[in-house]
N, C-alpha and C positions, 0 to 999 in steps of 0.2 A: 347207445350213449346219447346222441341228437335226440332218442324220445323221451329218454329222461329227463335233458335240458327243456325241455318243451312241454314236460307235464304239469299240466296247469294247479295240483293238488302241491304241487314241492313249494310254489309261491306262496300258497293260498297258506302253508303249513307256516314259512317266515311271516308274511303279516300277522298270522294271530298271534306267533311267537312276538312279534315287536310290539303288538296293541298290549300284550297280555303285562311287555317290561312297562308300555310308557303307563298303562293304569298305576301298576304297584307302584310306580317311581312317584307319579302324582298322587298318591295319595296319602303318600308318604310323606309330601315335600308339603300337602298341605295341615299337616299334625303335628310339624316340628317347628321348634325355636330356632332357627338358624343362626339369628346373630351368637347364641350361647354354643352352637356345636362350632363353628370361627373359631370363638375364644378357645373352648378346648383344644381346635388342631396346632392353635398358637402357642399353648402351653403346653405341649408335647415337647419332652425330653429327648435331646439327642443321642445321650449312652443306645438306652434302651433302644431305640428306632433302628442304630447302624449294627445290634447286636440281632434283633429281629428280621433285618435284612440278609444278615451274614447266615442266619441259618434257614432263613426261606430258600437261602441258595443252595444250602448243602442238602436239605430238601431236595430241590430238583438235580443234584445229582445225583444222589442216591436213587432217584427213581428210575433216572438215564440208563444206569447200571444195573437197574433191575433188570431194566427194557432189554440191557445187553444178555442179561444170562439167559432169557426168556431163549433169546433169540438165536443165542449160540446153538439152543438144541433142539431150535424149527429150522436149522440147517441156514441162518440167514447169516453171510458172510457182513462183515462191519467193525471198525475199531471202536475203541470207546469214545473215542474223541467224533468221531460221525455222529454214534450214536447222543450224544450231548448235543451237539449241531440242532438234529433234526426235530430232538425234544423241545429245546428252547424254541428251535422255528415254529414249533405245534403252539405252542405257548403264544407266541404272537399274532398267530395267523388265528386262534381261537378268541381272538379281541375283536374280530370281525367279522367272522362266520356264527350262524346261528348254532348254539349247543359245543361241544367239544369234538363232533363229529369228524368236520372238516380240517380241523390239528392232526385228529387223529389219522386219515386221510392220508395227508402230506406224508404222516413218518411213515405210512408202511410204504406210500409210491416213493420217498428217498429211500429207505432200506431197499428196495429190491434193485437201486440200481441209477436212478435218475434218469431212468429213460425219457424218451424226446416226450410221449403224451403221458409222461409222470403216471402209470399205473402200477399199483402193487402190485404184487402175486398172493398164492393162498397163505405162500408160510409167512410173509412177511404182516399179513392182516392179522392171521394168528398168534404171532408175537405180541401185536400192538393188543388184541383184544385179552388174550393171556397177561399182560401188562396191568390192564384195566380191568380185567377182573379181580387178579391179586389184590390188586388198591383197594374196590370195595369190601372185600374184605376184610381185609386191615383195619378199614374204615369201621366197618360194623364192630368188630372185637376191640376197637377201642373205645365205641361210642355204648359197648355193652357193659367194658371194664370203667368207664366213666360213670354211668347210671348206677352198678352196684355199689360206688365209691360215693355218689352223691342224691340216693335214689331217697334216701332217709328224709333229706332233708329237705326234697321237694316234694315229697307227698307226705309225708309226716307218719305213715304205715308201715313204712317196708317192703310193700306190697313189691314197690317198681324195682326196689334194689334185687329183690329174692327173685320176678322176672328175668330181670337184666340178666343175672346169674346165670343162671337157664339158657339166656339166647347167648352168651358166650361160650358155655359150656358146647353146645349147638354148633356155634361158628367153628371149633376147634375140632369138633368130631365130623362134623362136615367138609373142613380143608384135609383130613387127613383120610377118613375111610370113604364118602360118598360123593354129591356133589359131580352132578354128571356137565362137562364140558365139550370136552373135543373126542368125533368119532365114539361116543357112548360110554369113555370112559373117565373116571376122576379127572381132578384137576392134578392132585399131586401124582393118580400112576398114568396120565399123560406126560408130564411129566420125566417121571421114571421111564418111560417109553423109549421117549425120546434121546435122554441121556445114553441108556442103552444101548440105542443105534450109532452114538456118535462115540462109545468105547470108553467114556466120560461120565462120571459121577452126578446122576441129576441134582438141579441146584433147587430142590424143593425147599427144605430147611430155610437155605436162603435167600431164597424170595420170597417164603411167606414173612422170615423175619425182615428183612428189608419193606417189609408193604406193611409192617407192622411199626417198625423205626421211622418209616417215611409221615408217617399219621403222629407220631411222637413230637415228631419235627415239629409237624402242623400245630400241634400245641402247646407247643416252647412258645412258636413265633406269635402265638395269639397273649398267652404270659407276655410277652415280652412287650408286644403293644400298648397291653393294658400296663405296663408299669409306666409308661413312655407317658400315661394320661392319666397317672394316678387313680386307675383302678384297682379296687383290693378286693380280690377275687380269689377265692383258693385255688391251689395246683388241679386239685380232682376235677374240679368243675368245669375246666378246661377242656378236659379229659372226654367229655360230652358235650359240650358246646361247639368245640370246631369240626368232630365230624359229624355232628349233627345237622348242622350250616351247609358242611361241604355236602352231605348227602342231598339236602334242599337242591341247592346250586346245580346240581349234576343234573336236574331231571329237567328233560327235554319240552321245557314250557316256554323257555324265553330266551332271550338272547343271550349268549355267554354266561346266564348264571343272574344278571342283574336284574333286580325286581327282588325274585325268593332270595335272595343272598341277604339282602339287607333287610327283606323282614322278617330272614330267620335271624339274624344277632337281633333284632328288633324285639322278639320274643322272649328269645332264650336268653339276653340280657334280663330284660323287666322281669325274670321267674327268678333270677336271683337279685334283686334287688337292686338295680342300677335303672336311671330313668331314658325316657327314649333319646333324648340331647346326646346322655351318655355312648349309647345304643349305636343311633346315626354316628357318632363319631368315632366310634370303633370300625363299624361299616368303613369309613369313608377313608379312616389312614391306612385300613387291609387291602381296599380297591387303589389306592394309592399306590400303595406296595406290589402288588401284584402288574399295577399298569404299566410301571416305572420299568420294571426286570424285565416285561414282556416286548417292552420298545428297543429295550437293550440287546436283547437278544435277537429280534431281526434288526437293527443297524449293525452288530456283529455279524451276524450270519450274510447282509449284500454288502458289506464293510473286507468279510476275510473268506466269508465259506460258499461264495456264489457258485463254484460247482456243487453244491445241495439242493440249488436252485432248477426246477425245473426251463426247457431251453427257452420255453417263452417267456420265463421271468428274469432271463439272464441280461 
């Protein structure tokens, strides 16, 4: 553990992650209108904003709950209410750690127990990763049923829609027959493994649907935004645009997500017709949104849930 704290390459990996955010962010910052992206967060509608909030939240429940059934049947004892604690704490705690790693981190060492030097165990890592796999999944079958839905009209062939088809098609037979995960075997008959041993109905169906609902979510709350800013966007387009973003976000380049986040809506905005003003300001009320809930939930968690708290943070 001290060599690892002391491995000069783990540094060297955060600096180029934060060179990699402050380039994108700069160059970003030097391409846009600002005083016009102001005006738009100023004209941002209330309905819309506290509707888009209300299901960013049901959002992160639902994933809580994912997290819980995962976890019911890697034998990881926990109520649902911990298990929400520990989510939202990952949430916070990945506002300041490089990548999602270090969120993730936290909830498998609170799952196993809060022990004094906060370390998980096997099953409890396996939950969280089992957690995070499902997601991307969900993630991709939405971002595949997006593209067939809106594949027409940004390549004007078909070509991307009739793909798209394909790699959904792919993702479905993949979560159910192949798809090798834990111990050499599927994700769904690990699974079923597990449920097995515990005399209990594996919750495969519903976790892949809740990782599928959870991504659903995610593009309600991006609809929802854009109406807040009088963007007129179709539903479908959605449907490819926020997990195409979120898949950006996810990859292990930069700090929490920031940099690629904003100039994948930066893209994927301009492809359908909205200009970068617009773009950055979609960016800006979604990091908004996400910063706001994220602050909330660790002033909750050393507010009410401080036994969640590892003993040197207590």
């Amino acid at each position: 553990m001290d060599a690892e704290r002391g491995d000069p390459s783990r540094y060297l990996r955060l600096i180029l992650r934060a060179a990699f955010t402050a380039i994108l962010l700069t160059l970003l910052a030097r391409h846009v209108e600002w005083r016009r992206v102001a005006e738009l967060l100023r004209s941002a509608r209330s309905g819309p904003l506290v509707l888009g909030l209300a299901t960013f939240l049901a959002a992160q429940l639902l994933s809580a709950a994912k997290w819980r059934w995962i976890a019911v049947h890697v034998r990881c004892e926990g109520s649902l209410a911990r298990h929400v604690r520990l989510y939202f704490a990952g949430m916070f705690l990945s506002l300041f750690l490089p990548g999602f790693v270090g969120g993730d981190l936290f909830r498998a060492g609170g799952l196993a127990g809060g022990s004094r030097r906060w370390l998980p165990t096997r099953a409890t890592l396996w939950s969280v990763i089992l957690e995070r796999l499902t997601g991307l999944w969900g993630l991709g079958l939405l971002l595949a049923v997006g593209l067939v839905l809106s594949g027409r009209a940004l390549d004007g062939t078909g070509c991307l829609a009739r793909g798209s088809g394909l790699g959904a098609a792919g993702l479905i037979i993949v979560a159910i027959a192949t798809g090798r995960s834990v111990r050499g075997g599927s994700l769904a008959g690990r699974l079923e493994a597990l449920g097995a041993q515990q005399g209990t109905p594996a919750p495969v169906v519903r976790v892949l649907a809740a990782s599928v609902a959870v991504q659903i979510l995610y593009a309600l709350v991006h609809l929802l935004l854009a109406g807040a800013l009088d963007m007129r966007l179709q539903a479908s387009q959605w449907l490819w645009i926020a997990p195409a973003v979120g898949f950006v976000a996810s990859l292990p380049v930069s700090l929490g997500g920031l940099g690629p986040r904003e100039w994948g809506y930066l893209v994927s905005l301009e492809l359908v017709g909205l200009d970068r003003e617009e773009a950055v300001a979609f960016a800006s009320i979604w990091l908004i949104l996400v910063t706001l809930v994220s602050f909330a939930a660790g002033a909750a968690l050393l507010i009410g849930g401080r036994r969640d708290l590892p003993a040197q943070l207590r």
